[in-house]
N, CA, C and O of each residue as an XYZ file, in Angstrom:
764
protein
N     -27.702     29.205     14.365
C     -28.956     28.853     14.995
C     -29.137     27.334     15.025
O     -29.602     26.663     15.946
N     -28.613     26.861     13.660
C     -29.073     25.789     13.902
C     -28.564     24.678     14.663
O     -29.242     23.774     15.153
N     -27.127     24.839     14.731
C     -25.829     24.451     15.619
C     -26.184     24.563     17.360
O     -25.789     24.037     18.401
N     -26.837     25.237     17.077
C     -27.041     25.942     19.111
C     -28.093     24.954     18.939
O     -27.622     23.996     19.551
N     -29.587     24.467     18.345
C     -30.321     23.395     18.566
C     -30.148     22.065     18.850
O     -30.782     21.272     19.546
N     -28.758     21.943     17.895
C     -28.305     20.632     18.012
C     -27.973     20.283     18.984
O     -28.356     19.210     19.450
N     -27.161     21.081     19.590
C     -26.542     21.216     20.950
C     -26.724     21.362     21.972
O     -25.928     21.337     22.910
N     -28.704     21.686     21.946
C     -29.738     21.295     23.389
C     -30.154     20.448     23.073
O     -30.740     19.797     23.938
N     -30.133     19.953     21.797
C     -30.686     18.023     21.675
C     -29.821     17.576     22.652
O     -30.105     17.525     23.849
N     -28.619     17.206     22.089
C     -27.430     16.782     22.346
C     -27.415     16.251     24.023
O     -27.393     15.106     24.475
N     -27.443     18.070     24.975
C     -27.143     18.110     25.698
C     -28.665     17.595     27.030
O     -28.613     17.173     28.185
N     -29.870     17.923     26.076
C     -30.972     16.990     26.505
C     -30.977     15.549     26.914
O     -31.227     15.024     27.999
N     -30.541     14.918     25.443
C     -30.013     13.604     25.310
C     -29.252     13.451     26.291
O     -29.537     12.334     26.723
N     -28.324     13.957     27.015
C     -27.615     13.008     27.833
C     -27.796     13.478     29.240
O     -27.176     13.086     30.228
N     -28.844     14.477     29.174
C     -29.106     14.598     30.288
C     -30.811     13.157     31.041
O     -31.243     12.391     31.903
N     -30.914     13.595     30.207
C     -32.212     12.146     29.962
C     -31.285     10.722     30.557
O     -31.241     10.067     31.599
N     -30.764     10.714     29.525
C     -30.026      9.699     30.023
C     -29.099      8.921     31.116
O     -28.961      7.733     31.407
N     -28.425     10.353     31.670
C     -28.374     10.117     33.122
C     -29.617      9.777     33.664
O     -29.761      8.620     34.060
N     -30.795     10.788     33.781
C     -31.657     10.264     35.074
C     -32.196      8.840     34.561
O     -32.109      7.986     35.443
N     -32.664      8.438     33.503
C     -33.478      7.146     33.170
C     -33.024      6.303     32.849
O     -33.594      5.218     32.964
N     -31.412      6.453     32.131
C     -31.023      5.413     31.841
C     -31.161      5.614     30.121
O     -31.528      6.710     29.698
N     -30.844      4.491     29.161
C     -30.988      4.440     28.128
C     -31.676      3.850     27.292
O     -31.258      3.302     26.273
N     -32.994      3.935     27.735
C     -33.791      2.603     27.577
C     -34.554      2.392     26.066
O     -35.618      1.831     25.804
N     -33.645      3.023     25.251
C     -34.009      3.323     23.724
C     -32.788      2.283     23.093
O     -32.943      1.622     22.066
N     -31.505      2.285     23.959
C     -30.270      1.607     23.637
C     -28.915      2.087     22.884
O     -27.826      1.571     22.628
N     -29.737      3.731     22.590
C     -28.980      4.760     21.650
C     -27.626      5.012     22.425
O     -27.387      5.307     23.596
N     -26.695      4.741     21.129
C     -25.467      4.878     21.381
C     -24.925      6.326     21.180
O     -24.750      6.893     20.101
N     -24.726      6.745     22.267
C     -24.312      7.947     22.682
C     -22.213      8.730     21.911
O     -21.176      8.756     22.574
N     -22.341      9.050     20.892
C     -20.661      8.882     20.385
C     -19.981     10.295     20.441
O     -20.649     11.230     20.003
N     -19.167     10.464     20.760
C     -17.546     12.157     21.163
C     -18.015     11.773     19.712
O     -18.426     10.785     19.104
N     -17.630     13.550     19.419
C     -17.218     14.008     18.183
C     -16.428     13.391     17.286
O     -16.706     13.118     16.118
N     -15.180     13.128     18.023
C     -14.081     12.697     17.451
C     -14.914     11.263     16.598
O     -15.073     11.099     15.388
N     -15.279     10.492     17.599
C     -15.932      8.585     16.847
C     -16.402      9.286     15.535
O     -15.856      9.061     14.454
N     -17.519     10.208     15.704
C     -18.255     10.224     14.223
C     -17.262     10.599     13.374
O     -17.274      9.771     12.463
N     -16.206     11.594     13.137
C     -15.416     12.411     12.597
C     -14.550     10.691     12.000
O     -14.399     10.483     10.796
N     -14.283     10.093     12.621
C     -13.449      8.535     12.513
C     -14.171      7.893     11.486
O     -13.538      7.413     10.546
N     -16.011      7.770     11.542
C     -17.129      6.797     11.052
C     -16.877      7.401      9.679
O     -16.588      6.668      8.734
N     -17.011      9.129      9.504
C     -17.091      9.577      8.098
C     -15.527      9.399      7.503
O     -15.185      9.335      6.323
N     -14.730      9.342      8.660
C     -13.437      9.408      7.383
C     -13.402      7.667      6.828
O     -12.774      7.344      5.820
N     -13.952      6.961      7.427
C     -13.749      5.113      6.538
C     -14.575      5.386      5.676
O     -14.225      5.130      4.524
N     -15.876      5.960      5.869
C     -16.860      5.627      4.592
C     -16.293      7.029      3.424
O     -16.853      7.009      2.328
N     -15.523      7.867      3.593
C     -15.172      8.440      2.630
C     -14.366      7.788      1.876
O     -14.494      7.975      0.666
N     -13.372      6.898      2.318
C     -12.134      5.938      2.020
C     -13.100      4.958      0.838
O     -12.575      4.645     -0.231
N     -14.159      4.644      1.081
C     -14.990      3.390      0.478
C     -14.719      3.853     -0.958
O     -14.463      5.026     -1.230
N     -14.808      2.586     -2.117
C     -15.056      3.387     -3.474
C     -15.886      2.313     -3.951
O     -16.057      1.198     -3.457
N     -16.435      2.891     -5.122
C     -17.242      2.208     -6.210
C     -17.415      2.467     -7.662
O     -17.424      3.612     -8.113
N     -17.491      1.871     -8.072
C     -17.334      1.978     -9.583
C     -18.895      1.493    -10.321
O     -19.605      0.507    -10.122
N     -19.026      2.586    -11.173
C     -20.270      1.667    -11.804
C     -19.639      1.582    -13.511
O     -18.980      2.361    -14.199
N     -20.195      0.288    -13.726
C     -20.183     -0.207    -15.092
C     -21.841     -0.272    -15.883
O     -22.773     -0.973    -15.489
N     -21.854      0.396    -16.729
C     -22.851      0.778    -17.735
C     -22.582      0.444    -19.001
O     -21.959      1.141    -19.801
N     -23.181     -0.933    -19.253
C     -23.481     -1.340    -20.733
C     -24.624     -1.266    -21.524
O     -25.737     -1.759    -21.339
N     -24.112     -0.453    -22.599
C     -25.485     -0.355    -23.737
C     -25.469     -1.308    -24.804
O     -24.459     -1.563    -25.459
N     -26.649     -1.862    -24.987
C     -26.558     -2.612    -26.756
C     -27.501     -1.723    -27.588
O     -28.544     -1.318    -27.075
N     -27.190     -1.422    -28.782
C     -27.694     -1.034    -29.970
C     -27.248     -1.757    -30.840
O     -26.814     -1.286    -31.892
N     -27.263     -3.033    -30.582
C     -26.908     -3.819    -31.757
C     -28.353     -4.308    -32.155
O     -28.733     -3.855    -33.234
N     -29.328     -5.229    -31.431
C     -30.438     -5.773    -31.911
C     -30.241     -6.952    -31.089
O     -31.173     -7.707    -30.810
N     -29.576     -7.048    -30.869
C     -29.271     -8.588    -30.666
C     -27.961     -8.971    -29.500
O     -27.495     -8.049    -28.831
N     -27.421    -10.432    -29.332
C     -26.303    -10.729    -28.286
C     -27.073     -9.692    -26.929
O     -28.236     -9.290    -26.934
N     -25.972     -9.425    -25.785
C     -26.303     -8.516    -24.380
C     -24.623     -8.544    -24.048
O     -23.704     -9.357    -24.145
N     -24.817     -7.127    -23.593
C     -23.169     -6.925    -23.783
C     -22.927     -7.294    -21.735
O     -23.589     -7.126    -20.711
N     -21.767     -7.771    -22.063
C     -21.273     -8.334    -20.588
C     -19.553     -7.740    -20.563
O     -18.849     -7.217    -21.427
N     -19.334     -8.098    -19.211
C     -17.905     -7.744    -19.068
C     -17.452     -9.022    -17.584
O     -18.244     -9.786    -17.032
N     -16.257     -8.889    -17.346
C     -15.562     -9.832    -16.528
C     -14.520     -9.098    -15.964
O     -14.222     -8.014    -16.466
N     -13.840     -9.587    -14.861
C     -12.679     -8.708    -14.771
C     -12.007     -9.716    -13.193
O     -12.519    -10.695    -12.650
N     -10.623     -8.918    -12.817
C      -9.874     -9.979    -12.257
C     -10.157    -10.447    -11.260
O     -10.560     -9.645    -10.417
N     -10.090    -12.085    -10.811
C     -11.014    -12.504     -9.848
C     -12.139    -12.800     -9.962
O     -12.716    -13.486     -9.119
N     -12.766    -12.300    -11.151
C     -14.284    -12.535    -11.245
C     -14.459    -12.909    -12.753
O     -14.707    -12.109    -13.655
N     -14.291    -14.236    -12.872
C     -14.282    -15.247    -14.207
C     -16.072    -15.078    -15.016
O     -16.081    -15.065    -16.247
N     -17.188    -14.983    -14.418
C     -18.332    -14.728    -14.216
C     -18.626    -13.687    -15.069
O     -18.763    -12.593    -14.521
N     -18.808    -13.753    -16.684
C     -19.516    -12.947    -17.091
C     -20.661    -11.780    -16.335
O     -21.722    -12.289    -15.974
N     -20.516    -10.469    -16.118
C     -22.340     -9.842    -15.870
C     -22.123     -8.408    -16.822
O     -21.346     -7.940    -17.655
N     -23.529     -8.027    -15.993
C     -23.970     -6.957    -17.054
C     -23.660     -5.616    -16.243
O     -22.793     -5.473    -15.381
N     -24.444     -4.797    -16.651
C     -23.785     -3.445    -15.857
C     -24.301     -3.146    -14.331
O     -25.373     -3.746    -14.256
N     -24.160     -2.796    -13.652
C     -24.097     -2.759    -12.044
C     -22.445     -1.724    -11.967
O     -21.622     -1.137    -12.669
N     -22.855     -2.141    -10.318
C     -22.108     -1.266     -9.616
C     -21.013     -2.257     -8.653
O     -21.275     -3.197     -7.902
N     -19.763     -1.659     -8.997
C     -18.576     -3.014     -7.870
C     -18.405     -1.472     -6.597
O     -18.582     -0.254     -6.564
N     -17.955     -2.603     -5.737
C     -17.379     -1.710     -4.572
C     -16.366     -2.310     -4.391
O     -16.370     -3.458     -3.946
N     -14.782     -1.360     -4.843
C     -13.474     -1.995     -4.510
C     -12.988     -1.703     -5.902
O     -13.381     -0.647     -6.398
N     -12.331     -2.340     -6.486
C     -11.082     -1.688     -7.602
C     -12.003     -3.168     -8.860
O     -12.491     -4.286     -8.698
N     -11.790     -2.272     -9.933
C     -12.387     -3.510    -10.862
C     -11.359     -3.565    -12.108
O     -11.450     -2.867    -13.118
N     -10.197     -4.693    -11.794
C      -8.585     -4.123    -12.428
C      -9.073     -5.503    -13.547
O      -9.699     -6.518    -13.241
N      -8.542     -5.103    -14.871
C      -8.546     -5.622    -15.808
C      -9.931     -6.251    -16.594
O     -10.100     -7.239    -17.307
N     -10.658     -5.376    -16.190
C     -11.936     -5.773    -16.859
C     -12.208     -6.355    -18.489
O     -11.193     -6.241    -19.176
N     -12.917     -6.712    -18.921
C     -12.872     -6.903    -20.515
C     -14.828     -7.316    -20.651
O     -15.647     -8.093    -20.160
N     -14.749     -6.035    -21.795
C     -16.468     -5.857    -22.145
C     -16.382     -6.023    -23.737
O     -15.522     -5.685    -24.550
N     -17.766     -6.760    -23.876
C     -17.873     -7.715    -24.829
C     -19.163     -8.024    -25.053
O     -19.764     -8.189    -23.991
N     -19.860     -8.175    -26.058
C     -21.100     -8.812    -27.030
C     -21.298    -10.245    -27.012
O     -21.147    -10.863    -28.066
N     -21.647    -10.908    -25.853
C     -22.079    -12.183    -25.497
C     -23.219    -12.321    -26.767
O     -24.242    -11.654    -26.923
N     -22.629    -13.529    -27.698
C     -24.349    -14.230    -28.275
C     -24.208    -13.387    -29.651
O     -25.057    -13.583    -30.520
N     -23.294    -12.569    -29.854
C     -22.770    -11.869    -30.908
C     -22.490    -12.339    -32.155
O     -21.992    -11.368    -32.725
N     -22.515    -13.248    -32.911
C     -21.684    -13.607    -34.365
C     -20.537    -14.188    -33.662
O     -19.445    -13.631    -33.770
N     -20.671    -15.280    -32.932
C     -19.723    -16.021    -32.622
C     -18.647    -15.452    -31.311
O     -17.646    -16.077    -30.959
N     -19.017    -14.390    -30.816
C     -18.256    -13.888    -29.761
C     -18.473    -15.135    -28.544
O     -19.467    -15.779    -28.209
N     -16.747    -15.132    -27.973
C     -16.575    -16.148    -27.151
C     -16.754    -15.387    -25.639
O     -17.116    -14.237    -25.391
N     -16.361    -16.479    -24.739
C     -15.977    -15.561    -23.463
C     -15.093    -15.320    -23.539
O     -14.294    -16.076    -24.092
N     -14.689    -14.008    -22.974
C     -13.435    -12.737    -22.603
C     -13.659    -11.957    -24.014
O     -12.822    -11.059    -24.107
N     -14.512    -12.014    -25.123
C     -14.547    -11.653    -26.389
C     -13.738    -11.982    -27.556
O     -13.436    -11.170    -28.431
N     -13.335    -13.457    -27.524
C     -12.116    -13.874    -27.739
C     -13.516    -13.963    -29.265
O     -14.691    -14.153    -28.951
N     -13.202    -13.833    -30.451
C     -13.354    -13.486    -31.898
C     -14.061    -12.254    -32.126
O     -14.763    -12.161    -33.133
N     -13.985    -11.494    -31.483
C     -14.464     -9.885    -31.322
C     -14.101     -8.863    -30.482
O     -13.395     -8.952    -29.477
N     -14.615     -7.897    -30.943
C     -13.326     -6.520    -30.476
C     -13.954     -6.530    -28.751
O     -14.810     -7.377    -28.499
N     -13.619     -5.828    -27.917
C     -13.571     -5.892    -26.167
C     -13.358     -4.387    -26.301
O     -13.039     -3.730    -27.292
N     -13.633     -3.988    -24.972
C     -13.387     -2.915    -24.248
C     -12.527     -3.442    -23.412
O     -12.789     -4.457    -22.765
N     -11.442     -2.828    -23.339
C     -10.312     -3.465    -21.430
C     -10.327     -1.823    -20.749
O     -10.055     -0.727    -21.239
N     -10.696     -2.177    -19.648
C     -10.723     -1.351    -18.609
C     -10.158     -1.559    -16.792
O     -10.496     -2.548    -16.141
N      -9.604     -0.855    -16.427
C     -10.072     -0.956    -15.082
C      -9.462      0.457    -14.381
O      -8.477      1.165    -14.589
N     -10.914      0.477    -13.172
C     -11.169      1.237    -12.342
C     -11.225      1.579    -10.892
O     -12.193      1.370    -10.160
N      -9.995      2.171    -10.519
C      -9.532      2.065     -9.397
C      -9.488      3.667     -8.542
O      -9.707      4.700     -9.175
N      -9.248      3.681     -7.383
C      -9.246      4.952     -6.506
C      -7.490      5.068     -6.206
O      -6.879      4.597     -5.247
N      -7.040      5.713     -7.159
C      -5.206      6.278     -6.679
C      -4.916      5.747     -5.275
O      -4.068      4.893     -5.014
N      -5.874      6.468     -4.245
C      -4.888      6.250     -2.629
C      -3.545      6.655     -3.020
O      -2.873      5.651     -2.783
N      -2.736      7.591     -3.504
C      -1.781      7.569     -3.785
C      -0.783      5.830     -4.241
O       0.034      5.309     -3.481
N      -0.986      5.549     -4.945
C       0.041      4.313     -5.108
C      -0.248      4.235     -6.069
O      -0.782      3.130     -6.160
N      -0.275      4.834     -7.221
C       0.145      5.193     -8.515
C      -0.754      4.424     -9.320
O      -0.338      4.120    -10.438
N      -1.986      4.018     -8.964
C      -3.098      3.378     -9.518
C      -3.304      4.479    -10.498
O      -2.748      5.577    -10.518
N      -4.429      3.870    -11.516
C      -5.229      4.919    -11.975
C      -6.722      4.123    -13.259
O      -6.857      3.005    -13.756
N      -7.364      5.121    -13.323
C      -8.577      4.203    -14.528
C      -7.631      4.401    -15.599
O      -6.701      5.157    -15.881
N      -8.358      3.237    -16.166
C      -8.007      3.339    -17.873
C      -8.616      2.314    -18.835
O      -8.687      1.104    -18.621
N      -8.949      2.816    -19.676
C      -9.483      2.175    -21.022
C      -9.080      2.053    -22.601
O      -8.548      3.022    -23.143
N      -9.284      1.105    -23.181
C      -8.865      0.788    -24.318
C      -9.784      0.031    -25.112
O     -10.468     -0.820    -24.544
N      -9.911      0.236    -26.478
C     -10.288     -0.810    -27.555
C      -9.102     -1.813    -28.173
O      -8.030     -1.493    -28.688
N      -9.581     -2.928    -27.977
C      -8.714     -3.828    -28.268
C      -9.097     -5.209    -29.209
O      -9.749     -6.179    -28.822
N      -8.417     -4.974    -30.731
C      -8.583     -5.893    -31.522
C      -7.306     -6.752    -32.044
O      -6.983     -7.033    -33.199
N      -6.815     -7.007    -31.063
C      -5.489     -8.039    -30.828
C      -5.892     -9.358    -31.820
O      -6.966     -9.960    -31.800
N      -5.133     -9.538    -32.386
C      -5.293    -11.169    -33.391
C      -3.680    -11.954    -33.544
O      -2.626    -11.794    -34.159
N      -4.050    -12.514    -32.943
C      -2.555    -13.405    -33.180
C      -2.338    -14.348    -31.770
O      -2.776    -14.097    -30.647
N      -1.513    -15.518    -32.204
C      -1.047    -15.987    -31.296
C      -0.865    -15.568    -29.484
O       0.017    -14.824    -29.056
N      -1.745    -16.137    -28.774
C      -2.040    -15.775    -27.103
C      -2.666    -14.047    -27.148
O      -2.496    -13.290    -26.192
N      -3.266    -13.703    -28.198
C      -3.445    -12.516    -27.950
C      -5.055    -12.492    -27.873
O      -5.625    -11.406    -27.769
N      -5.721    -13.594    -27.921
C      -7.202    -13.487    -27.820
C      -8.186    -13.651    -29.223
O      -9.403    -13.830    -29.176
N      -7.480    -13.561    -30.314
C      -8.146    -13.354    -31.636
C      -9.324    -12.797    -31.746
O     -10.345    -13.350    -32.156
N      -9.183    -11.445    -31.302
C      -9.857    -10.220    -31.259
C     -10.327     -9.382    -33.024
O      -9.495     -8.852    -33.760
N     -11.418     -9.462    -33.240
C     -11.496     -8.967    -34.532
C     -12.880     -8.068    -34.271
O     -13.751     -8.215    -33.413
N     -12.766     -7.207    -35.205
C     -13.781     -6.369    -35.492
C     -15.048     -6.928    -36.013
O     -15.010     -7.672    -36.992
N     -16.539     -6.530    -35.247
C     -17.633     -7.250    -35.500
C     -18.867     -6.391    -35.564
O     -19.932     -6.748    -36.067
N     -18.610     -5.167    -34.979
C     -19.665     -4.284    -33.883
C     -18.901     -2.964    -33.324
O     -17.760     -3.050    -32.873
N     -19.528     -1.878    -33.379
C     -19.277     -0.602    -33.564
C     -18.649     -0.681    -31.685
O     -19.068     -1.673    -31.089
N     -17.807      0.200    -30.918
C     -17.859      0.547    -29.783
C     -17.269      1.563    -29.258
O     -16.097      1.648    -29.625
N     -17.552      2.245    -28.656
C     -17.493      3.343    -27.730
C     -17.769      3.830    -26.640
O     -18.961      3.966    -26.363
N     -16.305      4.415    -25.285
C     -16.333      4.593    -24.074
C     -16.129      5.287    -23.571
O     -14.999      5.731    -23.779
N     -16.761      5.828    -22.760
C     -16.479      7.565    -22.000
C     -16.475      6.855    -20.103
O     -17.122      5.906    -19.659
N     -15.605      7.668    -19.464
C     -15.755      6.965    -17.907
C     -16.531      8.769    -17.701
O     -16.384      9.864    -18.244
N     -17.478      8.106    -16.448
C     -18.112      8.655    -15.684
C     -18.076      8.600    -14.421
O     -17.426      7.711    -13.871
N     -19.062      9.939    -13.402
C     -18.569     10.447    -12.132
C     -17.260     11.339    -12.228
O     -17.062     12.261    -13.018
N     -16.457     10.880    -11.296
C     -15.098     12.062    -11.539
C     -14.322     12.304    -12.338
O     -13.600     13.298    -12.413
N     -14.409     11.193    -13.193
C     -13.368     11.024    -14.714
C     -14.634     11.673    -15.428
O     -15.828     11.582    -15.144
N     -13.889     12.458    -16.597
C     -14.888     12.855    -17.741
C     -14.684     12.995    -18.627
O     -15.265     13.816    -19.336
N     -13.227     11.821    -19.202
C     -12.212     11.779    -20.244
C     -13.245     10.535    -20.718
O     -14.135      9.982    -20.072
N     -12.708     10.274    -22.319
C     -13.544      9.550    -22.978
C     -12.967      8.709    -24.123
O     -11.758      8.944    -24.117
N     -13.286      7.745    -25.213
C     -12.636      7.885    -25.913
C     -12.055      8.760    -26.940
O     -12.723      9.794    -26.967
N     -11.004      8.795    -27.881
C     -10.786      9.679    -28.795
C     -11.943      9.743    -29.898
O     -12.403     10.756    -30.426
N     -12.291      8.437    -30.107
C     -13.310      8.377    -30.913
C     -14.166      6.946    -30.634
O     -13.835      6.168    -29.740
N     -15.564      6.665    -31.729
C     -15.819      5.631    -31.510
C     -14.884      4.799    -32.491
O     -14.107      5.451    -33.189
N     -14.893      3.267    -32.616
C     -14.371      1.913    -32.694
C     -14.911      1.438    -34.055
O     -15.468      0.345    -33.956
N     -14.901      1.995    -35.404
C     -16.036      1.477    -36.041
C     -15.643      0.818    -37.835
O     -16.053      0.794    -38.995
N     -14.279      0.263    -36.689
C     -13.439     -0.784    -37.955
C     -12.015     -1.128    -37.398
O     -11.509     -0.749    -36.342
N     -11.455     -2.000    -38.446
C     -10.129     -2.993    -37.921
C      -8.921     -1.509    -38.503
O      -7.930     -1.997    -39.045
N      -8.890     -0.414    -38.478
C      -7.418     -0.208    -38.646
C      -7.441      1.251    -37.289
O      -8.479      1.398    -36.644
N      -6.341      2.099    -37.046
C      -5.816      2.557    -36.305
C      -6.790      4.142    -36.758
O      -7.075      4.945    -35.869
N      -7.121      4.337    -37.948
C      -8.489      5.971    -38.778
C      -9.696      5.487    -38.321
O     -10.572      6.295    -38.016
N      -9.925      4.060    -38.202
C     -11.276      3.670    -37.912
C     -11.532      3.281    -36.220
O     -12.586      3.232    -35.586
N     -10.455      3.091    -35.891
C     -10.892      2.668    -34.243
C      -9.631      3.204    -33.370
O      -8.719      2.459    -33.012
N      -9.696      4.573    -33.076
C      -8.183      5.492    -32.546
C      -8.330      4.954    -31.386
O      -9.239      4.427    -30.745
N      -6.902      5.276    -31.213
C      -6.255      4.672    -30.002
C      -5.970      2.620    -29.651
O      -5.300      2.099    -28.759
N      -6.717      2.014    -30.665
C      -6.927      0.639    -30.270
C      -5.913     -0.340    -30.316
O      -5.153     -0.309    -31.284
N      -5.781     -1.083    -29.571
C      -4.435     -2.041    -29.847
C      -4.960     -3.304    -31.298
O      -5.764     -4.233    -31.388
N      -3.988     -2.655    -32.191
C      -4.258     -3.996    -33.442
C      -3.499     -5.002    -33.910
O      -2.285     -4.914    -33.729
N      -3.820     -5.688    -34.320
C      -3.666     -6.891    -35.047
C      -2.683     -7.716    -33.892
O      -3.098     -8.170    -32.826
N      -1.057     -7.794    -34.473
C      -0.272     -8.865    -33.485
C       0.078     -7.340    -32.962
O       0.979     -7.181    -33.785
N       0.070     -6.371    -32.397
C       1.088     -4.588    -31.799
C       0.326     -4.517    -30.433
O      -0.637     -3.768    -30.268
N       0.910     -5.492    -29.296
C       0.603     -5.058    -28.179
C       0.956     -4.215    -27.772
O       0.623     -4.151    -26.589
N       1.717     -3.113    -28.200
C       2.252     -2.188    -27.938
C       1.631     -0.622    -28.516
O       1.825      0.459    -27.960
N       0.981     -0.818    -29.561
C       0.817     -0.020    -29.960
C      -0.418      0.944    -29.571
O      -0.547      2.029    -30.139
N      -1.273      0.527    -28.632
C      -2.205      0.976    -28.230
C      -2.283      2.702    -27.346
O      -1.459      3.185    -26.570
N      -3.576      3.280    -27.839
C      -3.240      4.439    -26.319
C      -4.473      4.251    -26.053
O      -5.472      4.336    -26.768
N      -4.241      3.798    -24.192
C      -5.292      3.892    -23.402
C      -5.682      5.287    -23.121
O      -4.860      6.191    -23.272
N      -6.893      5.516    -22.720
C      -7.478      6.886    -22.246
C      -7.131      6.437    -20.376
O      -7.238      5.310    -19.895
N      -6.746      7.604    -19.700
C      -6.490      7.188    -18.811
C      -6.869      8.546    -18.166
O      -7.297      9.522    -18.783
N      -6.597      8.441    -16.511
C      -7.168      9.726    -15.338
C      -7.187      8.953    -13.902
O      -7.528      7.821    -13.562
N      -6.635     10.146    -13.181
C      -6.662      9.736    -11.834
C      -7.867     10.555    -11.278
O      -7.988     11.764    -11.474
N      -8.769      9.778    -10.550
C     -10.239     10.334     -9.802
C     -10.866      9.253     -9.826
O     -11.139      8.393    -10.663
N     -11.144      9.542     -8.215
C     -11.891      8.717     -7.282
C     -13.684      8.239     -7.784
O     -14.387      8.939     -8.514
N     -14.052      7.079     -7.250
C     -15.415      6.893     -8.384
C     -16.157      6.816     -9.492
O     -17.317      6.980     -9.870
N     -14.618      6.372    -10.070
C     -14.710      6.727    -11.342
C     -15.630      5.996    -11.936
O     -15.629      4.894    -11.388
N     -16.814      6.069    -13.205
C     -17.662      4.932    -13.441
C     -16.720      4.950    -15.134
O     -15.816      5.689    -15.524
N     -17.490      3.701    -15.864
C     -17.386      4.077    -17.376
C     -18.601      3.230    -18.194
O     -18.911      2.039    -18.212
N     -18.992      4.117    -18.686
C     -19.807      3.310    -19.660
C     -19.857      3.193    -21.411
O     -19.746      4.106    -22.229
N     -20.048      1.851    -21.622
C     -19.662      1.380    -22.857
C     -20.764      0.834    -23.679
O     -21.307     -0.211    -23.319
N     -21.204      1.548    -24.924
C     -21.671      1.641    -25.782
C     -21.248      0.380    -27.230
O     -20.141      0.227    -27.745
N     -22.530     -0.343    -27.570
C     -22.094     -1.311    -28.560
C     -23.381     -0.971    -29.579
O     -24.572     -0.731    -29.377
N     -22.414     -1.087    -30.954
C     -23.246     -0.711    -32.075
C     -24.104      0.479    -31.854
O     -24.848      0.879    -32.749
């Protein structure tokens, strides 16, 4: 029923429009154009970033590649690759979180090319590694289509107290939480 209405609009509409002309300016589009309009804006992605403080104090921020610019939580449109979230104003926390622990993340849409989200706690200390130390409790779950999370929360310097995290000088030793799905958000929890 409701298909057959559309379709004396439709066919109203352009009958109008022959006799008068178009004097509204409405762009008249084949099936096919719209079918074209929805497949780009399906293609679009976005990511939202959600930071909490329960600390009292500092405001938790993040950065990520291309974008040197500390902010707070919002929403990116496009891939947000190598992010790093952090306790600005913290007990000495620097920018990128360089004397305190970070969240590293980034959040991307597959398109097939072997992208994918992923997250980590990271308390790296040593030489070019950021001198990352434990200061402040943290914990991350991604949201929207991802609904993987961390293993646990972050709530000390060894591998029982903050699972999965990359420590001390062991860039290697880390396990990111990871997932392929589109829109993915994540939000990250401090203290």
């Amino acid at each position: 029923m409701f298909s057959k209405i559309i379709f004396i609009l439709l066919a109203l509409t352009a009958c109008l429009t022959n006799v008068f002309g178009n004097p509204l300016d409405i762009e008249v589009r084949e099936d096919n154009e719209i079918r074209d309009i929805e497949a780009v804006a399906a293609t679009e992605h976005h990511h939202v970033q959600k930071l909490v403080n329960r600390c009292g104090h500092g405001h938790p921020v993040f950065l990520y590649e291309g974008h040197s610019t500390p902010r707070g939580s919002g929403t990116i449109n496009g891939p947000v690759r190598g992010g790093v979230a952090w306790m600005a104003g913290f007990d000495h926390c620097q920018s990128s979180g360089v004397n305190c622990g970070i969240v590293e993340f980034t959040l991307t849409d597959p398109h097939g090319k072997g992208e994918q989200n992923a997250a980590d706690y990271s308390l790296l200390d040593g030489p070019g590694l950021g001198n990352h130390k434990y200061k402040y409790k943290m914990n991350f779950a991604f949201t929207g289509s991802c609904t993987k999370h961390a293993p646990g929360p972050c709530t000390g310097d060894s591998a029982a107290k903050c699972p999965g995290a990359y420590l001390d000088d062991h860039s290697e030793g880390g396990a990111p939480v990871q997932c392929f799905a589109k829109n993915t958000g994540i939000k990250i929890t401090f203290c």
